[in-house]
mmCIF file of the N, C-alpha and C atoms, coordinates in Angstrom:
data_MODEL
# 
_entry.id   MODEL 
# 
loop_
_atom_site.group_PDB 
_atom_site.id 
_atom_site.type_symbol 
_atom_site.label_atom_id 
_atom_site.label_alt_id 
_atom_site.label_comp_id 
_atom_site.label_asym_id 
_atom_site.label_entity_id 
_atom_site.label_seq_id 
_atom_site.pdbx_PDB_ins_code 
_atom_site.Cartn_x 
_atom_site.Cartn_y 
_atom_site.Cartn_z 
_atom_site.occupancy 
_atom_site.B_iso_or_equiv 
_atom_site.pdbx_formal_charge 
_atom_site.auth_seq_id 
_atom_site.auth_comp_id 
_atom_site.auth_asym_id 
_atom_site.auth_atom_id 
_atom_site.pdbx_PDB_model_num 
ATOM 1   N N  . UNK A 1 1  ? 0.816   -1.178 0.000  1.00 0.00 ? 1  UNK A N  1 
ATOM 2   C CA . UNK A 1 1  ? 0.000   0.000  0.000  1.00 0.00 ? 1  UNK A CA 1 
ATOM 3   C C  . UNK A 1 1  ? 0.864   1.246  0.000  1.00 0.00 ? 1  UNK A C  1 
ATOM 4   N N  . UNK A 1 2  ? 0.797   2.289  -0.976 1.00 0.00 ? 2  UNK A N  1 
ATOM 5   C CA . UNK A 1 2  ? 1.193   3.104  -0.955 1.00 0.00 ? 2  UNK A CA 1 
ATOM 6   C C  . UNK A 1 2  ? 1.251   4.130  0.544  1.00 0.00 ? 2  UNK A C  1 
ATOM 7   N N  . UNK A 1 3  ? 1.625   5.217  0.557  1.00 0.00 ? 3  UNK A N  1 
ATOM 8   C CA . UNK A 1 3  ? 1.234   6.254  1.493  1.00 0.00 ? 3  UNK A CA 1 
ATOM 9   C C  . UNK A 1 3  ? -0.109  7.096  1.523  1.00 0.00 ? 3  UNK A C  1 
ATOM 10  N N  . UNK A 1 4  ? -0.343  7.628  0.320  1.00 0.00 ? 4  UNK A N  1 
ATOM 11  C CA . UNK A 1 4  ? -1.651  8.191  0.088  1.00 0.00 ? 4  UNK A CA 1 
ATOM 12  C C  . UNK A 1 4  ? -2.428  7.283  0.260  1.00 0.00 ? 4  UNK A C  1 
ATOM 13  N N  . UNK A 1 5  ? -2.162  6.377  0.178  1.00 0.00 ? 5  UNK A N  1 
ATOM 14  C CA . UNK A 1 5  ? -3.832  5.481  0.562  1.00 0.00 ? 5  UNK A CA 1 
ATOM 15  C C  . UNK A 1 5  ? -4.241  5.511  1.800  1.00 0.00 ? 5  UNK A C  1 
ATOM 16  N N  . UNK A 1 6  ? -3.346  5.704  2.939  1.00 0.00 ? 6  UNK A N  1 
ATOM 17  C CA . UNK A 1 6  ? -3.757  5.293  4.355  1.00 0.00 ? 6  UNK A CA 1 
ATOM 18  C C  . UNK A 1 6  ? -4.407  7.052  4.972  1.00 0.00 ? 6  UNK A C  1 
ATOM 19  N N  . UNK A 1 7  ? -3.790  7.541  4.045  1.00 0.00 ? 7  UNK A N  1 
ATOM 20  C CA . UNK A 1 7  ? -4.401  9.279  4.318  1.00 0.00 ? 7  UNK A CA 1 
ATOM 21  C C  . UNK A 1 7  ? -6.045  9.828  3.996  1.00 0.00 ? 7  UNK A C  1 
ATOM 22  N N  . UNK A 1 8  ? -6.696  10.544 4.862  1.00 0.00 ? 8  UNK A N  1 
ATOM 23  C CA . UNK A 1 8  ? -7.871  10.890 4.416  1.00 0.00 ? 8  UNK A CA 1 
ATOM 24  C C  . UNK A 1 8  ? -7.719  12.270 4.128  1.00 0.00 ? 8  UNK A C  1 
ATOM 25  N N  . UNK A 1 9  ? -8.954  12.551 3.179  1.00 0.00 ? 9  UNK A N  1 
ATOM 26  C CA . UNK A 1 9  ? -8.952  13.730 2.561  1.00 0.00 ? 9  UNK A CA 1 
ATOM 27  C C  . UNK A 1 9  ? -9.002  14.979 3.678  1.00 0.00 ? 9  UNK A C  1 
ATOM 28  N N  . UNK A 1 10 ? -8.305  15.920 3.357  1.00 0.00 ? 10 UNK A N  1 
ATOM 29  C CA . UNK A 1 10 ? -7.624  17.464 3.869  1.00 0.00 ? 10 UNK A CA 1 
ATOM 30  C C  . UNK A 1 10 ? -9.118  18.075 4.429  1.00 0.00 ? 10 UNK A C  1 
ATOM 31  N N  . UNK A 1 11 ? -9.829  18.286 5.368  1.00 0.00 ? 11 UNK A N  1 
ATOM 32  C CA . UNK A 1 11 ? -11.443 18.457 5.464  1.00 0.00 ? 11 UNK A CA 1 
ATOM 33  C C  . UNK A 1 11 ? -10.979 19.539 6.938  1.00 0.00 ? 11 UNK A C  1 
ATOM 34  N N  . UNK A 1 12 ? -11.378 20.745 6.691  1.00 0.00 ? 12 UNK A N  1 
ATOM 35  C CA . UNK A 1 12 ? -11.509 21.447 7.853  1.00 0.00 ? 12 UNK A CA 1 
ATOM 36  C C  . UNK A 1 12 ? -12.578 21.494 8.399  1.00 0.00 ? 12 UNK A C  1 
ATOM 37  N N  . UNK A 1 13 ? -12.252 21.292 9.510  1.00 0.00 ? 13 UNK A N  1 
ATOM 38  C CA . UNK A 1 13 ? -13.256 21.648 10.680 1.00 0.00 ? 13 UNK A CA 1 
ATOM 39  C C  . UNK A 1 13 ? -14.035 22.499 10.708 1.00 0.00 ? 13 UNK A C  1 
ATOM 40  N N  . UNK A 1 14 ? -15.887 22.154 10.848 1.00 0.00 ? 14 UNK A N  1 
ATOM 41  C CA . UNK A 1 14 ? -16.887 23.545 10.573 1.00 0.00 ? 14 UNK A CA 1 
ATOM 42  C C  . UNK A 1 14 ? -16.582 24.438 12.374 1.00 0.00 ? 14 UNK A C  1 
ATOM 43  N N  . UNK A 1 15 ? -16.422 25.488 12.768 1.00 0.00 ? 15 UNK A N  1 
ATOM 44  C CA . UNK A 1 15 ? -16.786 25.842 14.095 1.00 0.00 ? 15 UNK A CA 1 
ATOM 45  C C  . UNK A 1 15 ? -17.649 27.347 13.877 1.00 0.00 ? 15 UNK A C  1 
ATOM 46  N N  . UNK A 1 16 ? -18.265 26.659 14.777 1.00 0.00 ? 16 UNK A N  1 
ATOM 47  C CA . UNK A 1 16 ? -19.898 27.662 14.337 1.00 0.00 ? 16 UNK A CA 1 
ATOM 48  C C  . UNK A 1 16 ? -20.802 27.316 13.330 1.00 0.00 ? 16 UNK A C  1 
ATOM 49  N N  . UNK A 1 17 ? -22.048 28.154 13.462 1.00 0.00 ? 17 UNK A N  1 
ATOM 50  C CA . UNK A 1 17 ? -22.574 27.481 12.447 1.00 0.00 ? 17 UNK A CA 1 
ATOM 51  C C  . UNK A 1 17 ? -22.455 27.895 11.066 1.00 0.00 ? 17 UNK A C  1 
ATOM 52  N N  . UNK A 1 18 ? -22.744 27.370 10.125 1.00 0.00 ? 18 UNK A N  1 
ATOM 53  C CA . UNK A 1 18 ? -21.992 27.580 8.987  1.00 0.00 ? 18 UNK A CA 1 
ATOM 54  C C  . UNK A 1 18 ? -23.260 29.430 8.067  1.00 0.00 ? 18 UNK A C  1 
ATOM 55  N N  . UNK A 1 19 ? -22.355 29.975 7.355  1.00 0.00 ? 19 UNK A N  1 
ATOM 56  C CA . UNK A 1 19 ? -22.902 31.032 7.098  1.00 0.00 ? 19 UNK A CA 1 
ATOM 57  C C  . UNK A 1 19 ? -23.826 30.147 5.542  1.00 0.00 ? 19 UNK A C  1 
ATOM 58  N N  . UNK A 1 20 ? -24.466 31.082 5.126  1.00 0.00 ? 20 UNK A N  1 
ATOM 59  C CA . UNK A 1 20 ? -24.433 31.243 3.488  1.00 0.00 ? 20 UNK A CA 1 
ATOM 60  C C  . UNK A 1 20 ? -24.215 32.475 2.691  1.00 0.00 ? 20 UNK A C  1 
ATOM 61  N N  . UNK A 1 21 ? -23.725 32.270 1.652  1.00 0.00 ? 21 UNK A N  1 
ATOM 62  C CA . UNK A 1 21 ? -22.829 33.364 1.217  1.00 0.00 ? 21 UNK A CA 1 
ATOM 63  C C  . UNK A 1 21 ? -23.513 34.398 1.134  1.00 0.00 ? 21 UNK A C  1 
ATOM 64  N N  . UNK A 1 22 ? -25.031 34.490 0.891  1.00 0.00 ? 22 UNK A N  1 
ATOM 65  C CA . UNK A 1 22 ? -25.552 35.652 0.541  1.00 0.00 ? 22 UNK A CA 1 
ATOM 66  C C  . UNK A 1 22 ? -25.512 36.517 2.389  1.00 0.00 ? 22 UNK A C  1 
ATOM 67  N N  . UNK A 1 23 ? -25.859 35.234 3.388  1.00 0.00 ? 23 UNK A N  1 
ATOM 68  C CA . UNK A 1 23 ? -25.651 36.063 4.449  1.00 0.00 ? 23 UNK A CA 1 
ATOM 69  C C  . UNK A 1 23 ? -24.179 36.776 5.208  1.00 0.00 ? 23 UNK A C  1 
ATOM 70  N N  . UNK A 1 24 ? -23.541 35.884 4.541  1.00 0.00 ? 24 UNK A N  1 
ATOM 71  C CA . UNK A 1 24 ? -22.421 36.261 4.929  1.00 0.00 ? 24 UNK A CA 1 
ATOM 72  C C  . UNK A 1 24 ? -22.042 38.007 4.088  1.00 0.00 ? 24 UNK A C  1 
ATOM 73  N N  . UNK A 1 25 ? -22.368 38.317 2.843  1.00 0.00 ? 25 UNK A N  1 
ATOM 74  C CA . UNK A 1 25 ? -21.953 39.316 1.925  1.00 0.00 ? 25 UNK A CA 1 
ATOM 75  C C  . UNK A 1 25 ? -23.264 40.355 3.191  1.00 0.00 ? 25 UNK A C  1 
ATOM 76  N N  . UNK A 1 26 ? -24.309 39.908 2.919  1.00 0.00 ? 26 UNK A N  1 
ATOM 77  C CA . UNK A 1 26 ? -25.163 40.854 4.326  1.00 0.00 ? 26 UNK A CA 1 
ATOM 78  C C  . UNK A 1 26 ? -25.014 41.678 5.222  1.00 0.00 ? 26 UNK A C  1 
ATOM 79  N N  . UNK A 1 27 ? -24.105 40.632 5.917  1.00 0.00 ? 27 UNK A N  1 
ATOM 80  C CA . UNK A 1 27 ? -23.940 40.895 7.170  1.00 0.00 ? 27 UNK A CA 1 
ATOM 81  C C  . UNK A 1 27 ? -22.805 41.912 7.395  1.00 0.00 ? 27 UNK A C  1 
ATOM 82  N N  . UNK A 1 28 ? -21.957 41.381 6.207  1.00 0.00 ? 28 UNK A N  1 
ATOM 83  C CA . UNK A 1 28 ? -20.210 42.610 6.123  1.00 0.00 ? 28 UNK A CA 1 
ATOM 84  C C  . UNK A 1 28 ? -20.504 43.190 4.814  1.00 0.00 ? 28 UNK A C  1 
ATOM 85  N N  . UNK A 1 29 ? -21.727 43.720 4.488  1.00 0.00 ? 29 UNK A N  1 
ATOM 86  C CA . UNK A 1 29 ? -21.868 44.552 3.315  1.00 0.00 ? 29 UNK A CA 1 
ATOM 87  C C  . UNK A 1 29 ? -20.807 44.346 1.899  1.00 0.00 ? 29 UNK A C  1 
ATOM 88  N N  . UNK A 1 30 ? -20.640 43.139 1.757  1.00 0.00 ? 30 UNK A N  1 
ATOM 89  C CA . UNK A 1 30 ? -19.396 42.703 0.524  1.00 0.00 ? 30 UNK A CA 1 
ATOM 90  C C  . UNK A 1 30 ? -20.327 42.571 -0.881 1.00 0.00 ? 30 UNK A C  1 
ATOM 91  N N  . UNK A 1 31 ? -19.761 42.852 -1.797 1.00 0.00 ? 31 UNK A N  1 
ATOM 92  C CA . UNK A 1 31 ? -20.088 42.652 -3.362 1.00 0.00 ? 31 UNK A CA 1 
ATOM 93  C C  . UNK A 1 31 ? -20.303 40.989 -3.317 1.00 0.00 ? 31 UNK A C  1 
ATOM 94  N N  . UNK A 1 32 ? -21.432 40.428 -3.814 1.00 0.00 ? 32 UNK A N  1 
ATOM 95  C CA . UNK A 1 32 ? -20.974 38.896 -4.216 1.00 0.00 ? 32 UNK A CA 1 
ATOM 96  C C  . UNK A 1 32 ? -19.707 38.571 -4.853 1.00 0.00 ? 32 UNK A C  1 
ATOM 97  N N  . UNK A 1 33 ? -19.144 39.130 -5.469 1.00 0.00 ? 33 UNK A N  1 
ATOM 98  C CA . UNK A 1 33 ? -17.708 38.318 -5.764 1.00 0.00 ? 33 UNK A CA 1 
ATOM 99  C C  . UNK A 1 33 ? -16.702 38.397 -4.837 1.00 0.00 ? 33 UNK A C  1 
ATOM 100 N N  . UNK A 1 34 ? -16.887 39.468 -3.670 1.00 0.00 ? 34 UNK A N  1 
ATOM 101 C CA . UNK A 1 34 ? -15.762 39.317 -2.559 1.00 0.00 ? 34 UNK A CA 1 
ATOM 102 C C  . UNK A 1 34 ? -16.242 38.119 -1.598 1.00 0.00 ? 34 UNK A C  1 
ATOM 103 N N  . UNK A 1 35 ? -17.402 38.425 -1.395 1.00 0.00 ? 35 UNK A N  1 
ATOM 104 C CA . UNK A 1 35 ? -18.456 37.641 -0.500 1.00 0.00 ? 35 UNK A CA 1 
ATOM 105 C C  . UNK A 1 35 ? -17.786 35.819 -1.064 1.00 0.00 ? 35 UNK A C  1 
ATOM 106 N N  . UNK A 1 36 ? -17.741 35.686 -2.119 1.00 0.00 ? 36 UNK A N  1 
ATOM 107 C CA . UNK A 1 36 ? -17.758 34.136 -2.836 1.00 0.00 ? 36 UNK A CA 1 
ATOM 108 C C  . UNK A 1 36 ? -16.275 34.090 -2.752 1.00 0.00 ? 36 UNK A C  1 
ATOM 109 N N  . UNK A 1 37 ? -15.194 34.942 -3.018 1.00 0.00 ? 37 UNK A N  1 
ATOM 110 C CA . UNK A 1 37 ? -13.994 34.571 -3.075 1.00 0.00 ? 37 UNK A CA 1 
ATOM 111 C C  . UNK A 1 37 ? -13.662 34.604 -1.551 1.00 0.00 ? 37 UNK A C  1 
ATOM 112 N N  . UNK A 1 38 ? -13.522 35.102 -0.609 1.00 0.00 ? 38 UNK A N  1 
ATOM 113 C CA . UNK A 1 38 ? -13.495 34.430 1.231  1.00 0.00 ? 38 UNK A CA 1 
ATOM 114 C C  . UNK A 1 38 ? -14.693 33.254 1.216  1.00 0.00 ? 38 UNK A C  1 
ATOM 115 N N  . UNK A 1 39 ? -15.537 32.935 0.741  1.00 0.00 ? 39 UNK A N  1 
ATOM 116 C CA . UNK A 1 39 ? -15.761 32.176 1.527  1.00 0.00 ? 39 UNK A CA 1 
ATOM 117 C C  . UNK A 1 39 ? -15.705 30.689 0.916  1.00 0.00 ? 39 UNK A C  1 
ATOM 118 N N  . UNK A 1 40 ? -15.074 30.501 -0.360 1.00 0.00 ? 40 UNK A N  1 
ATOM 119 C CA . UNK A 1 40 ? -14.123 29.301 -1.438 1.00 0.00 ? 40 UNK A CA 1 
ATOM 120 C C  . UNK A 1 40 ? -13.539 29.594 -0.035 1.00 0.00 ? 40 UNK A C  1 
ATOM 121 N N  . UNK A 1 41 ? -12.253 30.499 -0.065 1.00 0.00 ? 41 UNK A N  1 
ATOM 122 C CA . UNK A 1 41 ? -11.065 30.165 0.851  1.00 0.00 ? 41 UNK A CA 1 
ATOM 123 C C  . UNK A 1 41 ? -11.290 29.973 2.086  1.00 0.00 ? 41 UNK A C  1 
ATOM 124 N N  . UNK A 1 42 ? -11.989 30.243 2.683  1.00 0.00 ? 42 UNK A N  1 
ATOM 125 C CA . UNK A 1 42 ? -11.924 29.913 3.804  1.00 0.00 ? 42 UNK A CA 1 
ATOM 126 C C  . UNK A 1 42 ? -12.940 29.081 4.785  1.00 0.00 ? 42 UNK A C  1 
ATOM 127 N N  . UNK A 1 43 ? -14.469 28.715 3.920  1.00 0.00 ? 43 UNK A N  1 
ATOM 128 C CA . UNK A 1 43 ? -15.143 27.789 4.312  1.00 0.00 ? 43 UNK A CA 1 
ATOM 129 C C  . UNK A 1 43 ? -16.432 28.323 4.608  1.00 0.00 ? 43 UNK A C  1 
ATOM 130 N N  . UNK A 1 44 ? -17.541 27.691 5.262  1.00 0.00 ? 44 UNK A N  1 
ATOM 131 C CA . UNK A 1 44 ? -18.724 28.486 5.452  1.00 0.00 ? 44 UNK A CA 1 
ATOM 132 C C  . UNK A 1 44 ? -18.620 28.799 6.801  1.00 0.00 ? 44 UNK A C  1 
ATOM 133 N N  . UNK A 1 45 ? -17.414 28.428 7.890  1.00 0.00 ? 45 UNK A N  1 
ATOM 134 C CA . UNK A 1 45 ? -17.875 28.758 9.364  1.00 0.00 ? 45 UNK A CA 1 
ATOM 135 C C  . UNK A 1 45 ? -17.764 30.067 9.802  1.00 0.00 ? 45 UNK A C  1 
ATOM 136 N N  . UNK A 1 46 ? -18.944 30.207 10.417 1.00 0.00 ? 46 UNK A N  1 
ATOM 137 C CA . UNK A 1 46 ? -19.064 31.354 10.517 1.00 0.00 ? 46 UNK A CA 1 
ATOM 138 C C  . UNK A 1 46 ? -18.061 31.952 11.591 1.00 0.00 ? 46 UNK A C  1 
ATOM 139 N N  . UNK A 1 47 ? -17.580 31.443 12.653 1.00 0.00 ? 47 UNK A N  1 
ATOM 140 C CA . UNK A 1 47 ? -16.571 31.511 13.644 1.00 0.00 ? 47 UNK A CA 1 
ATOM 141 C C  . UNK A 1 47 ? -15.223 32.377 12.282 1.00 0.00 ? 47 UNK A C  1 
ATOM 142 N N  . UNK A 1 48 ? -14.697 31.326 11.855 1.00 0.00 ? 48 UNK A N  1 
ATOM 143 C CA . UNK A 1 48 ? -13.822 31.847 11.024 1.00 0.00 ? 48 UNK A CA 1 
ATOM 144 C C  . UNK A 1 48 ? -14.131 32.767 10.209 1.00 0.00 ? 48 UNK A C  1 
ATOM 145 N N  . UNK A 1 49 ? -15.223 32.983 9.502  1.00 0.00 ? 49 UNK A N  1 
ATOM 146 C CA . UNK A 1 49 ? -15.016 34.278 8.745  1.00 0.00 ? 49 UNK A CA 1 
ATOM 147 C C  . UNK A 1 49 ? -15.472 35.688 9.467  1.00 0.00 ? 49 UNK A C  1 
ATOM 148 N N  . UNK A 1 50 ? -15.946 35.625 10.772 1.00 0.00 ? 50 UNK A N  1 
ATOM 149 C CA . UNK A 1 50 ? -16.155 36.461 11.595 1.00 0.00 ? 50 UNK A CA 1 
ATOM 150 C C  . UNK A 1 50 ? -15.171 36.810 12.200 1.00 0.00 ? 50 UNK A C  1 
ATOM 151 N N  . UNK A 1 51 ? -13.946 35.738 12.409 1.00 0.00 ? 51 UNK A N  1 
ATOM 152 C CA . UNK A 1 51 ? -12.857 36.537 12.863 1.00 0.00 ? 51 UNK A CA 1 
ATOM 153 C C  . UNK A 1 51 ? -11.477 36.839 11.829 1.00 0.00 ? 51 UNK A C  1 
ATOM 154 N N  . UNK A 1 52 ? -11.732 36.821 10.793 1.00 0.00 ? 52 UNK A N  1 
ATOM 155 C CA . UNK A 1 52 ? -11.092 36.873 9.599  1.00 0.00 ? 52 UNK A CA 1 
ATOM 156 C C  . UNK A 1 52 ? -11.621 38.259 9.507  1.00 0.00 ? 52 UNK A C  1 
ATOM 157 N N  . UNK A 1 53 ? -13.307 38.827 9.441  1.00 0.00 ? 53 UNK A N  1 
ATOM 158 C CA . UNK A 1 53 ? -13.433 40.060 9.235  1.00 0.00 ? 53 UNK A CA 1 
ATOM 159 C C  . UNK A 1 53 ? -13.024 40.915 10.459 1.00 0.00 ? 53 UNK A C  1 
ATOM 160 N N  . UNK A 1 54 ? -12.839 40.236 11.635 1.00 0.00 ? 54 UNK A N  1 
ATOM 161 C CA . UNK A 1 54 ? -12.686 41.891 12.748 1.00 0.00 ? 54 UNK A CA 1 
ATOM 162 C C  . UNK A 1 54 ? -11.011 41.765 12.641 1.00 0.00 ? 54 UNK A C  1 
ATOM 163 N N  . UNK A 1 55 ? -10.215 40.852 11.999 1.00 0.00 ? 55 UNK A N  1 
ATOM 164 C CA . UNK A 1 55 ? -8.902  41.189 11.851 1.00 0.00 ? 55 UNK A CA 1 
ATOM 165 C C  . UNK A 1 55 ? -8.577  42.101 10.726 1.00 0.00 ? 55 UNK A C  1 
ATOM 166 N N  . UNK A 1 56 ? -9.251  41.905 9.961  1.00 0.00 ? 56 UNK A N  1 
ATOM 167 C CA . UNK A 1 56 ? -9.710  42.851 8.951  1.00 0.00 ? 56 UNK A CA 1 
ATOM 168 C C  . UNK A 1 56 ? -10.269 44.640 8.891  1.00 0.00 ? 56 UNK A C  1 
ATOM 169 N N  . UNK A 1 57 ? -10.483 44.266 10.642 1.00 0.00 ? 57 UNK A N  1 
ATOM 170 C CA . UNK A 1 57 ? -11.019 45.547 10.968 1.00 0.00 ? 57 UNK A CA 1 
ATOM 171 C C  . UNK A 1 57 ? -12.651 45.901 10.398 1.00 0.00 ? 57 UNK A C  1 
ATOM 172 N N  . UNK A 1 58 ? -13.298 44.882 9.780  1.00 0.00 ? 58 UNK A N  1 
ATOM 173 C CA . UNK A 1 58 ? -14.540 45.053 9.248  1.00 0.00 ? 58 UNK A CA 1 
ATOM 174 C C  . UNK A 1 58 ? -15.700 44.860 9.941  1.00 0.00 ? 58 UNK A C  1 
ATOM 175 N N  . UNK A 1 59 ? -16.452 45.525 10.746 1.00 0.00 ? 59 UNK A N  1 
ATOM 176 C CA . UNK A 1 59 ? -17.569 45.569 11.406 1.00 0.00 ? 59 UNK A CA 1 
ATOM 177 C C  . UNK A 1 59 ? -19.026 45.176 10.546 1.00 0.00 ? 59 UNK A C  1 
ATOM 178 N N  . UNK A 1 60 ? -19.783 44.354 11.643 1.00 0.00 ? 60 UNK A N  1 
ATOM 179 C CA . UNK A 1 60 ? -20.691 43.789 11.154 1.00 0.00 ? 60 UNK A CA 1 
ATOM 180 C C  . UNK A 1 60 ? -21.850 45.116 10.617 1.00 0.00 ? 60 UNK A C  1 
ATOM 181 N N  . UNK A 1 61 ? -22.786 45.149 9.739  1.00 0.00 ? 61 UNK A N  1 
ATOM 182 C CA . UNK A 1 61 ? -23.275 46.509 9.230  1.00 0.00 ? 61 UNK A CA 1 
ATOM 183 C C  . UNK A 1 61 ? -24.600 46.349 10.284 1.00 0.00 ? 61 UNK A C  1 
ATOM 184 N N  . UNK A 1 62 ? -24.720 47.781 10.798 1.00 0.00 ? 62 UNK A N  1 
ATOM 185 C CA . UNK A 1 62 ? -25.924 47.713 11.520 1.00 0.00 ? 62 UNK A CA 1 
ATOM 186 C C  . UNK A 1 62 ? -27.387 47.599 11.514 1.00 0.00 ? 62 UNK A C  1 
ATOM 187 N N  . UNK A 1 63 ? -28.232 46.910 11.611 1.00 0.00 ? 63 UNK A N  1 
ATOM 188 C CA . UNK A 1 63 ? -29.794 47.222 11.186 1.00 0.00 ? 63 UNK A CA 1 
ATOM 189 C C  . UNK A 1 63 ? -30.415 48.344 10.773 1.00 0.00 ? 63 UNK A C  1 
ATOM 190 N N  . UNK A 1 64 ? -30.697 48.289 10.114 1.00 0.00 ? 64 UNK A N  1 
ATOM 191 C CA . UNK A 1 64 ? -31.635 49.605 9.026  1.00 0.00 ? 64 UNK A CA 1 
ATOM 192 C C  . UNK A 1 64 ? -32.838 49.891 9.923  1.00 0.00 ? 64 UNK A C  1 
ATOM 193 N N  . UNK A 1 65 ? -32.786 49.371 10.967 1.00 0.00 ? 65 UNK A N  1 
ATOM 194 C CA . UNK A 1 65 ? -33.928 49.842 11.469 1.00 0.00 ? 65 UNK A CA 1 
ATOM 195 C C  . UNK A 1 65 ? -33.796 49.523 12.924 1.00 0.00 ? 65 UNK A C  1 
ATOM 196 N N  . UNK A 1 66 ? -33.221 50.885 13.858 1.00 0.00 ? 66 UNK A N  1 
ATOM 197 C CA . UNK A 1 66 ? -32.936 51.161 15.464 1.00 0.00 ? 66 UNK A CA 1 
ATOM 198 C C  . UNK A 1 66 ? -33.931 51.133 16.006 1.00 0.00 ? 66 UNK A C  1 
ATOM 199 N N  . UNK A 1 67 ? -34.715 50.646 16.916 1.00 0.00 ? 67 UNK A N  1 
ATOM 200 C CA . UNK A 1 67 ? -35.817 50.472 18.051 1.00 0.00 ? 67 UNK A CA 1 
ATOM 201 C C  . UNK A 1 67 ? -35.226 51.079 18.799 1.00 0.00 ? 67 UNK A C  1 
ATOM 202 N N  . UNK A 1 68 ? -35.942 52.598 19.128 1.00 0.00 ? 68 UNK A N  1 
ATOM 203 C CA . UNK A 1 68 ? -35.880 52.950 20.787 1.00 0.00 ? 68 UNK A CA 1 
ATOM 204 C C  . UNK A 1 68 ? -36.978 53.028 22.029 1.00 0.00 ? 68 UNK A C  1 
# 
């Protein structure tokens, strides 16, 4: 048996729950093509691309609509 055979496929870990892209572009106000190119690279968890954006310095966008 070779080496690659005893290996399983490269699979990162989801932590958090996972976004979808349209919410994810939402939530950090991104163009769909920025929105789709982070989240190819880096996965749907939302943990990770939430802290990918505040290293980024990118704040989540606020509700369009304040209750006081």
């Amino acid at each position: 048996m070779t080496e690659s055979a005893n290996q399983t496929p490269n699979r990162k870990v989801l932590r958090g729950r996972p976004y979808s892209i349209a919410e994810f572009a939402r939530k950090y106000r991104l163009d769909d093509k920025e929105a789709k190119r982070l989240f190819d690279k880096f996965g749907p968890s939302s943990t990770e691309l939430d802290l990918l954006m505040a290293a980024k310095r990118k704040l989540p966008g606020l509700p369009s609509v304040i209750n006081h």
